[in-house]
Z-matrix of the N, CA and C atoms (Angstrom, degrees):
N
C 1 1.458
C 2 1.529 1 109.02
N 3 1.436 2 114.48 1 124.31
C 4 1.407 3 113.54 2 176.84
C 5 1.150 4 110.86 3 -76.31
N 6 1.566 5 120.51 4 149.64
C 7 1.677 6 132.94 5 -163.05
C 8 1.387 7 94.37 6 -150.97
N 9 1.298 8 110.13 7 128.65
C 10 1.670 9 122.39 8 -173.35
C 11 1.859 10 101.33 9 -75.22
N 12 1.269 11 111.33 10 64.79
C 13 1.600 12 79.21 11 179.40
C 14 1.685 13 115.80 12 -112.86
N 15 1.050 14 117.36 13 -29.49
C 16 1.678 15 133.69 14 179.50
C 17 1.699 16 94.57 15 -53.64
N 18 1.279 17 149.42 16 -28.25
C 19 1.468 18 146.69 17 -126.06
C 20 1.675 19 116.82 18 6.42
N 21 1.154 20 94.82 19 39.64
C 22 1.773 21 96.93 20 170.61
C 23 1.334 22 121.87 21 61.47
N 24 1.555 23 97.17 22 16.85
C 25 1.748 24 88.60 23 -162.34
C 26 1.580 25 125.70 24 92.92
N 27 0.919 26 97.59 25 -11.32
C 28 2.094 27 120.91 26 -178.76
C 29 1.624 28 98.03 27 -59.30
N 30 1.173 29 108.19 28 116.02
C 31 1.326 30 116.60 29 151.73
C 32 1.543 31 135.97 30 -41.80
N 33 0.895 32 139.23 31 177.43
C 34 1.669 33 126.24 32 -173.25
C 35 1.551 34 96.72 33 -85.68
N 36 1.350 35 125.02 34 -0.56
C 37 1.903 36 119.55 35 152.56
C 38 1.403 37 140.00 36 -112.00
N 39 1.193 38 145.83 37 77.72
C 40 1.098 39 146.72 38 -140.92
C 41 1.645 40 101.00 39 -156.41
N 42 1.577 41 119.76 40 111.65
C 43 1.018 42 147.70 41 -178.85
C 44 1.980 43 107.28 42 -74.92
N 45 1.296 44 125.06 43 91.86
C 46 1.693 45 115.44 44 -170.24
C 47 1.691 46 99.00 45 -120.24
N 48 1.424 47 78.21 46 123.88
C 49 1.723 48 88.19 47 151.93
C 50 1.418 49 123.69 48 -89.31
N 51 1.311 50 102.67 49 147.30
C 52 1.532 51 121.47 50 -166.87
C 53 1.458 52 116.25 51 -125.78
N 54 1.394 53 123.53 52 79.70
C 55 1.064 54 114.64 53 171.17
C 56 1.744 55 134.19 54 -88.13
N 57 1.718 56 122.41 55 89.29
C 58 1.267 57 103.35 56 -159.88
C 59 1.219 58 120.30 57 -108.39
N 60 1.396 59 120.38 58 156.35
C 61 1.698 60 122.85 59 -177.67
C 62 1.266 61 107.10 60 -104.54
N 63 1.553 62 137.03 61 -47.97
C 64 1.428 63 135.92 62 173.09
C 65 1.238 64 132.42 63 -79.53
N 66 1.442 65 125.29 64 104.50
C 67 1.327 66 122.98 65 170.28
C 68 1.350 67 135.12 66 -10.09
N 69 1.194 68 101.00 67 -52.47
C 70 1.388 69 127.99 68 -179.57
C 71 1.538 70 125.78 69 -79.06
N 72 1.078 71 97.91 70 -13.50
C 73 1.558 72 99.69 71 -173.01
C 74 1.959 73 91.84 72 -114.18
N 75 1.350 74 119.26 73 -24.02
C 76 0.851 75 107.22 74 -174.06
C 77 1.820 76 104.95 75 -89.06
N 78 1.292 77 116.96 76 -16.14
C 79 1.847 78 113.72 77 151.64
C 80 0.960 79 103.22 78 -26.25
N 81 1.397 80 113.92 79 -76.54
C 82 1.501 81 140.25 80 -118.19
C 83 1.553 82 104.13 81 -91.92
N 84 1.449 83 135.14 82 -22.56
C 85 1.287 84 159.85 83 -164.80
C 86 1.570 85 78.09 84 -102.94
N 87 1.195 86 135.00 85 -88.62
C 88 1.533 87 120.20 86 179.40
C 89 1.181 88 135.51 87 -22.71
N 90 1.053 89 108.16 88 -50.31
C 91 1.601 90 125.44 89 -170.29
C 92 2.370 91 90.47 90 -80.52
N 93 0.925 92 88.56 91 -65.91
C 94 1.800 93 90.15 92 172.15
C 95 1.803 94 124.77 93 -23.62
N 96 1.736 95 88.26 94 -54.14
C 97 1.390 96 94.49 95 -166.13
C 98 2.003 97 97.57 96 -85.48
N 99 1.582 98 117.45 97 -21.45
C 100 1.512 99 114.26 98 161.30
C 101 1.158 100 125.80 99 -51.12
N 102 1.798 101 108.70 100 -49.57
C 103 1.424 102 115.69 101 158.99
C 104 1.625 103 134.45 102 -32.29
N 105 1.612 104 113.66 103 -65.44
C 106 0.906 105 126.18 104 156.30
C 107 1.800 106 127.04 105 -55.00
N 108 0.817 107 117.53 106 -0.94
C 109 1.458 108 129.61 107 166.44
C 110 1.228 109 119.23 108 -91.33
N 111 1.506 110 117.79 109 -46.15
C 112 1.215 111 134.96 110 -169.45
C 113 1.722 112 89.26 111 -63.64
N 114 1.603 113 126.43 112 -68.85
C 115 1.087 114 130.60 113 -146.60
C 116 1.446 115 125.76 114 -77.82
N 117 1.767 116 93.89 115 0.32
C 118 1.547 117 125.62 116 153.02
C 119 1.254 118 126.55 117 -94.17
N 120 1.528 119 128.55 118 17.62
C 121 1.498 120 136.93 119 -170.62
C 122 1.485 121 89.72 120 37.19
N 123 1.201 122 123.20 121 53.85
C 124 1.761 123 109.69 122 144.43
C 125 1.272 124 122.15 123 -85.34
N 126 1.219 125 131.87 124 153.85
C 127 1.217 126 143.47 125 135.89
C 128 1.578 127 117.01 126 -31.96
N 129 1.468 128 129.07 127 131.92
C 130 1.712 129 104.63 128 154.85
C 131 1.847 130 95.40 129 -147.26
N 132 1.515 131 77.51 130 140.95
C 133 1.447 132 105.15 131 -173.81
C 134 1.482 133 102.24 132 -115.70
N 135 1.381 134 92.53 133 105.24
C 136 1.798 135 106.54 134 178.44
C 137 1.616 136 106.65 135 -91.93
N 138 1.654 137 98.58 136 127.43
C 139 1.837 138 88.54 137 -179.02
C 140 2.283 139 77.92 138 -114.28
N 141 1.384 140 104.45 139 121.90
C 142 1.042 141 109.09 140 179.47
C 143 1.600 142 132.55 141 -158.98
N 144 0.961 143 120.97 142 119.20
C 145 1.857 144 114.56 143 -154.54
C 146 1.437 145 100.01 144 -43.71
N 147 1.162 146 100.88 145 161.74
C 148 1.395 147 104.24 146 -173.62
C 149 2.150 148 127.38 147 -80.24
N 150 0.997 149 78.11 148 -17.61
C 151 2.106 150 98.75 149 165.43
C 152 1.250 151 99.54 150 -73.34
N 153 1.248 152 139.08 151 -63.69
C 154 1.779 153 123.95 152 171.02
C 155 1.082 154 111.03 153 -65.18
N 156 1.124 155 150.76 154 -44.95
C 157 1.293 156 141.52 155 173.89
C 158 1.377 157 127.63 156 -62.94
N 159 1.207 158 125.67 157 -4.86
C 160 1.297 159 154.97 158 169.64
C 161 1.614 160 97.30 159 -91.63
N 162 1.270 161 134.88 160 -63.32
C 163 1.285 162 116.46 161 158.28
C 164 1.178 163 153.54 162 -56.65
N 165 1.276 164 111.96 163 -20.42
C 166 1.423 165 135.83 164 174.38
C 167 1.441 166 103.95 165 -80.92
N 168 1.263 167 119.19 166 -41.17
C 169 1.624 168 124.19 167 -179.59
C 170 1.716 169 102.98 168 -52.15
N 171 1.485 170 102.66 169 -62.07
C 172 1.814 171 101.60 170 171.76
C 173 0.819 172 101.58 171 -26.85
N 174 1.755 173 133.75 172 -65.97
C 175 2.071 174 122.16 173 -156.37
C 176 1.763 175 114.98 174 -77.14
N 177 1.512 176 92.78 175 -21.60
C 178 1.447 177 103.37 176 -179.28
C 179 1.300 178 112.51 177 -57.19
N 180 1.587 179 104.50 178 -56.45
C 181 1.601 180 123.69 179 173.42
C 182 1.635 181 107.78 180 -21.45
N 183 1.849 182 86.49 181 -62.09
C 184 1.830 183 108.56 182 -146.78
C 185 1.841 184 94.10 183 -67.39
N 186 1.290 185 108.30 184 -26.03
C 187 1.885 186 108.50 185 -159.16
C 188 1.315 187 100.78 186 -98.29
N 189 1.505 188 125.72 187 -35.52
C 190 1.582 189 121.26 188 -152.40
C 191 2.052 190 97.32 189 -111.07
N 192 1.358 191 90.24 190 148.75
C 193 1.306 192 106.43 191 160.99
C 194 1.278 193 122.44 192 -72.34
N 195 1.088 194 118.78 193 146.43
C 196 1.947 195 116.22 194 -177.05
C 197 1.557 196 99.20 195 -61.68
N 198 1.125 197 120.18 196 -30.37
C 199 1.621 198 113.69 197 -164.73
C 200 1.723 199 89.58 198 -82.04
N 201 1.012 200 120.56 199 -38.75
C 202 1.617 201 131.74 200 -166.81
C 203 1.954 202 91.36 201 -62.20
N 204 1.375 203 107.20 202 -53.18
C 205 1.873 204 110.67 203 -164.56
C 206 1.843 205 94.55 204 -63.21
N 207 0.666 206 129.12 205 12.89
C 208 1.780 207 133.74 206 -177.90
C 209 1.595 208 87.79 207 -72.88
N 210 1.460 209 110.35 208 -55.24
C 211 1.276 210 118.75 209 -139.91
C 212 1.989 211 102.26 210 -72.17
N 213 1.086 212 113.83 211 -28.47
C 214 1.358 213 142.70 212 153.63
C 215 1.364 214 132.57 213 -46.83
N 216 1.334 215 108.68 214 75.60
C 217 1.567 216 115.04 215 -177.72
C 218 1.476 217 104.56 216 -107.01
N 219 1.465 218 103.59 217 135.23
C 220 1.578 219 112.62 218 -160.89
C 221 1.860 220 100.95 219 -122.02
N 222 1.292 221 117.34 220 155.89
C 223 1.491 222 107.99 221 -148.02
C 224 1.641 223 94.88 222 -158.37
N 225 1.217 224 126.47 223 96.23
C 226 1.631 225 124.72 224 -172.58
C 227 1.972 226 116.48 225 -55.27
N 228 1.151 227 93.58 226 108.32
C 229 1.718 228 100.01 227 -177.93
C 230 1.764 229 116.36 228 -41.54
N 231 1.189 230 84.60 229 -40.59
C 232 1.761 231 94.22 230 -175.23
C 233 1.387 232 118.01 231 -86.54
N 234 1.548 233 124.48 232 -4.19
C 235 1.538 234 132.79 233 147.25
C 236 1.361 235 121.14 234 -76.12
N 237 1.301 236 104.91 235 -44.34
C 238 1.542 237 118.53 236 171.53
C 239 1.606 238 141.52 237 -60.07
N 240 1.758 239 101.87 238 -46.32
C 241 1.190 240 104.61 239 161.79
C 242 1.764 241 113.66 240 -85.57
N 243 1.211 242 140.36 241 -3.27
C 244 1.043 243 146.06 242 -144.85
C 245 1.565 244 106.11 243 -135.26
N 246 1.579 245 127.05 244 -9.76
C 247 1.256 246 124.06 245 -172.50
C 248 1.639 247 106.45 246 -66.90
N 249 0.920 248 110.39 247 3.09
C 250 1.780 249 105.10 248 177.43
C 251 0.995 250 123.42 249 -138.38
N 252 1.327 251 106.92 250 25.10
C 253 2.065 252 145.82 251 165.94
C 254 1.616 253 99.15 252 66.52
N 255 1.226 254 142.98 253 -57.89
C 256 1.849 255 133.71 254 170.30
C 257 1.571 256 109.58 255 -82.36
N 258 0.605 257 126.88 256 149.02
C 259 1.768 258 141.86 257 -162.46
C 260 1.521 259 83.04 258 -79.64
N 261 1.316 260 114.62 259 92.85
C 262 1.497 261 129.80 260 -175.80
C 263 1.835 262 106.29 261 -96.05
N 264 1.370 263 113.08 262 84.74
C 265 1.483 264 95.31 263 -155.46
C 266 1.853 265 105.26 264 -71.47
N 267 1.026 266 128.94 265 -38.26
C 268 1.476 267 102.60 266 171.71
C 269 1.423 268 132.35 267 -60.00
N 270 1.638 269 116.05 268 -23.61
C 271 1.555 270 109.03 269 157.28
C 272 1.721 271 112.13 270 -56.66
N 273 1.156 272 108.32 271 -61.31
C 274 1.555 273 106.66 272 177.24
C 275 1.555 274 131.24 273 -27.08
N 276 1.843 275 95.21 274 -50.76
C 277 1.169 276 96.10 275 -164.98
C 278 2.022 277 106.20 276 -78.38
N 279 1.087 278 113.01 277 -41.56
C 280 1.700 279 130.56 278 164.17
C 281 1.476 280 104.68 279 -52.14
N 282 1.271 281 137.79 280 -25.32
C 283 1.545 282 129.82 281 176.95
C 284 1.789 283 102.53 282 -100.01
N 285 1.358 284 97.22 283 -6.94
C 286 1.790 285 99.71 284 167.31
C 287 1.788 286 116.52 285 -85.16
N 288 1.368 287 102.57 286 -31.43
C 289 1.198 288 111.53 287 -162.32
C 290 2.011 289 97.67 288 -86.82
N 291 1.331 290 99.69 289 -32.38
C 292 1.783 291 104.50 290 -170.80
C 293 1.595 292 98.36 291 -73.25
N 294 1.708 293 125.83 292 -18.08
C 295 1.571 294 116.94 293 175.14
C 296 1.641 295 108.23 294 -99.11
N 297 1.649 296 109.83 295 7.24
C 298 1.362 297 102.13 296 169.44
C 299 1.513 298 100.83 297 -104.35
N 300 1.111 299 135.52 298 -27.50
C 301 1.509 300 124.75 299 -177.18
C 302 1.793 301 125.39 300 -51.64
N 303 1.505 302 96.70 301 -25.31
C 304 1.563 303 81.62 302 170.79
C 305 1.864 304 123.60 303 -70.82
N 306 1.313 305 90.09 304 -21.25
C 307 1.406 306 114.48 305 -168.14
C 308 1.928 307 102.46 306 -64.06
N 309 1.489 308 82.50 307 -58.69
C 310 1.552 309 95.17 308 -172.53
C 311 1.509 310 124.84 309 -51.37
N 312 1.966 311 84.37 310 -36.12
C 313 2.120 312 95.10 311 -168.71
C 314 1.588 313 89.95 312 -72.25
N 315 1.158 314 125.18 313 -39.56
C 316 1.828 315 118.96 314 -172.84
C 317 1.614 316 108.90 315 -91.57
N 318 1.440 317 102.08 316 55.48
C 319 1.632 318 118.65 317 -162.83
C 320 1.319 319 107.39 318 -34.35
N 321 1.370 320 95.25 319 96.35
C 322 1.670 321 134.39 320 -174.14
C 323 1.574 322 114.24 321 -107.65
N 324 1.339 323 116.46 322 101.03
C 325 1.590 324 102.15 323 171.39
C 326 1.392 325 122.36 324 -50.80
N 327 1.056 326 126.18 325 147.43
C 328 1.970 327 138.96 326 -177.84
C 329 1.550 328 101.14 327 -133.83
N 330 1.030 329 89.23 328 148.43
C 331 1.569 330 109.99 329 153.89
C 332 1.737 331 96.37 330 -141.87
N 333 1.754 332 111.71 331 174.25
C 334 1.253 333 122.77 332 -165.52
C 335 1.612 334 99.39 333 -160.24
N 336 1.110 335 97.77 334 125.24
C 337 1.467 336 114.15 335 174.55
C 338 1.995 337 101.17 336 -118.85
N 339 1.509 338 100.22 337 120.88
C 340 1.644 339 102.85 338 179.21
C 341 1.471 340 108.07 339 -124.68
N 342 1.526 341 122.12 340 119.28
C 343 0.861 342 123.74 341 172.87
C 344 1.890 343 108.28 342 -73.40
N 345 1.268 344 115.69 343 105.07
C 346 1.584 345 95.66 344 174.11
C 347 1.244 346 121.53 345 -97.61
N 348 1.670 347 111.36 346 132.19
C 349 1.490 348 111.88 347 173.21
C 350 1.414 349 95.83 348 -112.14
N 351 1.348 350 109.06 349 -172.74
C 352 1.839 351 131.16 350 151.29
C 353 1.354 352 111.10 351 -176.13
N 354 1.294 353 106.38 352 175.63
C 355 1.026 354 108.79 353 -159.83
C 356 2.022 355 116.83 354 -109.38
N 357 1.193 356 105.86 355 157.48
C 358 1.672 357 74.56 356 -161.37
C 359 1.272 358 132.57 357 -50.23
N 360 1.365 359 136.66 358 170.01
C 361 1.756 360 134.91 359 158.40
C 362 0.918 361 96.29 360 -178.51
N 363 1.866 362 108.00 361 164.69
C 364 1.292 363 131.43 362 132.24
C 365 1.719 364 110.75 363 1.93
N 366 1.500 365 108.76 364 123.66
C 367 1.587 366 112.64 365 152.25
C 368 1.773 367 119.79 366 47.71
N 369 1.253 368 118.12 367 22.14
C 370 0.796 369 111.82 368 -168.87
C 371 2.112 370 106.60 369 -100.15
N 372 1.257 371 109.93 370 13.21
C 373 1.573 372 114.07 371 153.86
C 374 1.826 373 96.71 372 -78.71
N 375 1.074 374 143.26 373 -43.98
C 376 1.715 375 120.50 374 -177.90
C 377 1.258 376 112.60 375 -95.30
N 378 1.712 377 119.30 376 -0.45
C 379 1.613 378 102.51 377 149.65
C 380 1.213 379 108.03 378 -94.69
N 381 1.516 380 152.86 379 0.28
C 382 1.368 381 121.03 380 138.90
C 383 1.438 382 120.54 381 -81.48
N 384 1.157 383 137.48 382 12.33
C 385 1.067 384 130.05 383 161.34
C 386 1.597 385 110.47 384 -74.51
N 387 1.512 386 92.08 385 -54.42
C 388 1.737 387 83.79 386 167.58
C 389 1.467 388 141.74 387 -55.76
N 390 1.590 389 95.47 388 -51.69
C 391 1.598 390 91.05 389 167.46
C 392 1.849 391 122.19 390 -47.78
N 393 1.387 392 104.18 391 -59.83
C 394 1.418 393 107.89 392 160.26
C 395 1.831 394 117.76 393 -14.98
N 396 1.439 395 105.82 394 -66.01
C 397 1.676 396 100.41 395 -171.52
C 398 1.694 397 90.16 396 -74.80
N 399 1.457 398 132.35 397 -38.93
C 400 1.834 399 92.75 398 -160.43
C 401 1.728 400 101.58 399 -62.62
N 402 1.695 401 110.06 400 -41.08
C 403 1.218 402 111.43 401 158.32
C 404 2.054 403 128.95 402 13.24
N 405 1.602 404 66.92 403 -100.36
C 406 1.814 405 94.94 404 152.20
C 407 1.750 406 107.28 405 -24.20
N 408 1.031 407 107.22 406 -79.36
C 409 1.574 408 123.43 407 -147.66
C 410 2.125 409 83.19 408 -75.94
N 411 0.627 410 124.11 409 -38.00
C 412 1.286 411 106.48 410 173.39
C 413 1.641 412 141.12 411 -79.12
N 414 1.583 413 93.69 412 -16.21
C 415 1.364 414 122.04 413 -178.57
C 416 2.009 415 91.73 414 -76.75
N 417 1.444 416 121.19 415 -35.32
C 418 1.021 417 128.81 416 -164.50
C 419 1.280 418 112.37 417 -93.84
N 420 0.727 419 110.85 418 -39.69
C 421 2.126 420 101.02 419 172.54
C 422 1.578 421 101.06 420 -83.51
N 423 1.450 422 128.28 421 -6.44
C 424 1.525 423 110.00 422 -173.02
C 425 1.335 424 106.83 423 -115.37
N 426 1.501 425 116.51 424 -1.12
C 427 1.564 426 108.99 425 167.12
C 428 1.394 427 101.15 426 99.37
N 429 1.088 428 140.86 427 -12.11
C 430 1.579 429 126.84 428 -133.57
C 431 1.680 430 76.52 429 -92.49
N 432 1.547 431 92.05 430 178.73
C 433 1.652 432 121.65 431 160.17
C 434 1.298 433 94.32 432 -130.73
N 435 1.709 434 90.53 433 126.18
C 436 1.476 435 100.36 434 179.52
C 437 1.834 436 104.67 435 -140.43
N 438 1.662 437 96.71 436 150.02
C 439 1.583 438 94.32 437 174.03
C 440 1.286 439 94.45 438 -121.29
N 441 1.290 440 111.52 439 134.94
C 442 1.795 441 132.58 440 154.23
C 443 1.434 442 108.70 441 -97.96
N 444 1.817 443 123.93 442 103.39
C 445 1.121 444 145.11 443 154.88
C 446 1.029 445 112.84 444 -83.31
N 447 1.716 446 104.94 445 143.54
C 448 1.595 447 126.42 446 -176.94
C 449 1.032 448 99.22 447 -153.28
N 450 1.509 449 103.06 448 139.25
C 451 2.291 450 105.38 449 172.62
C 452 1.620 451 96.25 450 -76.06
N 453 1.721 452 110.68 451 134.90
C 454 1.221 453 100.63 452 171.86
C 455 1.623 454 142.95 453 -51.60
N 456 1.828 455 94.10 454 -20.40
C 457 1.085 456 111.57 455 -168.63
C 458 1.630 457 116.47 456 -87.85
N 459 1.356 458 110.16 457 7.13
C 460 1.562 459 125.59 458 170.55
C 461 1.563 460 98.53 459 -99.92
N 462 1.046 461 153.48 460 -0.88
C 463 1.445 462 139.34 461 -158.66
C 464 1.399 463 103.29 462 -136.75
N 465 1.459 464 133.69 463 119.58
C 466 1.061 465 129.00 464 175.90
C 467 1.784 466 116.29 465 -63.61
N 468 1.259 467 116.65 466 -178.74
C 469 1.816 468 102.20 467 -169.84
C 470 1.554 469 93.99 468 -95.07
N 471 1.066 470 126.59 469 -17.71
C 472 1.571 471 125.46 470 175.93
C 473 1.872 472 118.77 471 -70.56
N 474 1.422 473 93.00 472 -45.01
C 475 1.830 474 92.80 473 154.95
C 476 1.543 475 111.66 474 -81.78
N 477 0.774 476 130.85 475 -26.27
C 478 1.547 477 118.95 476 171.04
C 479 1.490 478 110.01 477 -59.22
N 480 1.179 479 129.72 478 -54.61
C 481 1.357 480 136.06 479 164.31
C 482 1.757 481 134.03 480 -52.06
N 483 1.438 482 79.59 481 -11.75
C 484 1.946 483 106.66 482 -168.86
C 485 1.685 484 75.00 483 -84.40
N 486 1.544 485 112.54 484 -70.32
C 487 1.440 486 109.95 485 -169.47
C 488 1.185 487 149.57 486 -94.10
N 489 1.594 488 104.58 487 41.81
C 490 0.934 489 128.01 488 152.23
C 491 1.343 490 119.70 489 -74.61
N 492 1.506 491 117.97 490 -41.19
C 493 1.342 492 138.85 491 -156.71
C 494 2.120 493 92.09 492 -64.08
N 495 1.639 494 102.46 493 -31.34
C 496 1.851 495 99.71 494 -178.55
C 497 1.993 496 102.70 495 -105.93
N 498 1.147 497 127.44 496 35.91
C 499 0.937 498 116.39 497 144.47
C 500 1.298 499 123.46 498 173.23
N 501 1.760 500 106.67 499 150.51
C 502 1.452 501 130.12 500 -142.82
C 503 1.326 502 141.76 501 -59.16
N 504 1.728 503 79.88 502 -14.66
C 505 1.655 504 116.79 503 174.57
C 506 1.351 505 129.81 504 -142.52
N 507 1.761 506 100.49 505 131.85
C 508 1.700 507 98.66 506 -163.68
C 509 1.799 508 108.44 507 -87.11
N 510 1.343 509 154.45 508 164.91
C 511 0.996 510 144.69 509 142.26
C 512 1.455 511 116.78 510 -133.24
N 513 1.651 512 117.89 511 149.76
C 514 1.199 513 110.97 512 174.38
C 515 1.573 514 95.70 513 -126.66
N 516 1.140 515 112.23 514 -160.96
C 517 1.487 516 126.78 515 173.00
C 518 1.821 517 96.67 516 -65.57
N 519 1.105 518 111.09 517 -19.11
C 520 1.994 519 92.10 518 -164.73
C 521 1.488 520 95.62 519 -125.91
N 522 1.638 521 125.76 520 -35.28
C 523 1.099 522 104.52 521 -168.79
C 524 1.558 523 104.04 522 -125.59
N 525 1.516 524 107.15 523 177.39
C 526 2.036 525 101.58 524 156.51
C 527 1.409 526 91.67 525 -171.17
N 528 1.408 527 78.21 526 134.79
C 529 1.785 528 116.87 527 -166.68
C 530 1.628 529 108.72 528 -125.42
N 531 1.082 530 96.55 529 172.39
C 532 1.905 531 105.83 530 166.56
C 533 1.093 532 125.21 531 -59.35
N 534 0.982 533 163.15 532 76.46
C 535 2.037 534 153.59 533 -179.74
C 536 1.798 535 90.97 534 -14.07
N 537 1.330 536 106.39 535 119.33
C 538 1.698 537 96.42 536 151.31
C 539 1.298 538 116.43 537 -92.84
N 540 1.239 539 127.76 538 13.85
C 541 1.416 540 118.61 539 164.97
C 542 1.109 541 110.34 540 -136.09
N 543 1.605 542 118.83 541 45.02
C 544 1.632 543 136.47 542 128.88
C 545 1.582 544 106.85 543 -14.99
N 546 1.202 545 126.50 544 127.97
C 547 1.536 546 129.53 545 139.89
C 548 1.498 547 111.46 546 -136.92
N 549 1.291 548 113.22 547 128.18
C 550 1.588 549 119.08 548 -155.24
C 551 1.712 550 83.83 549 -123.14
């Protein structure tokens, strides 16, 4: 079972897409890449529905020290992407950046794991394409390491391929590689 923990060599900034199909592997890739955060005094800010995060908390419990779960700020996906009722990507991305500033002014390493949902509409494969690139462009002037998760089975293969093109790293349930159709 692949487990994100080495980061490939990734510097403390690296923008990854996450596309996962197994429950289980996508725990376990969570809990991995927390691990590896933790043992870097990072910060991690989980944006994640609350049924996985409710599970992941069980392993968190079982692996992390209470002083260690500090480091663990948890953030409901379905308040977050949804606080401005249509997947409004410039509110999103500006209400992402106003819960990283405390972090930043007490120059605090982060990483960010986002589970993204929404809810259906109109056109909303080229507003995640978009959000995706400002994404990009913000993940990149602020240093962060960030993962953008998606169930594969919500994303058609033509936006999957769209978004690759905004970030640097591919992941699935087994592997994670480079995006070859990175454009930075």
């Amino acid at each position: 079972m692949f487990q994100l923990s080495n980061d490939l060599e990734v510097s403390n900034s690296a923008h990854i897409l996450y596309f996962f199909e197994d429950h289980n592997s996508y725990l376990n890739n969570m809990i991995a890449y927390i691990k590896a955060g933790i043992e870097r005094n990072h910060h991690l800010l989980i944006i994640e529905n609350k049924y996985l995060y409710n599970e992941a908390e069980k392993k968190i419990n079982q692996l992390f020290s209470k002083e260690a779960q500090k480091f663990i700020h948890y953030i409901d996906n379905y308040s977050f992407y949804r606080c401005y009722g249509d997947f409004h990507i410039h509110s999103i991305v500006e209400h992402f950046g106003e819960i990283l500033t405390p972090f930043f002014n007490e120059k605090m390493n982060i990483r960010t794991w986002a589970h993204v949902e929404w809810k259906e509409q109109d056109d909303i494969s080229s507003k995640l394409e978009e959000f995706e690139h400002l994404a990009d462009c913000s993940v990149n002037e602020s240093g962060l390491m960030s993962v953008c998760a998606y169930s594969a089975s919500d994303v058609s293969a033509s936006l999957q391929t769209a978004m690759m093109k905004s970030h640097e790293y591919l992941m699935t349930d087994q592997e994670f590689v480079r995006s070859s159709l990175y454009r930075k």
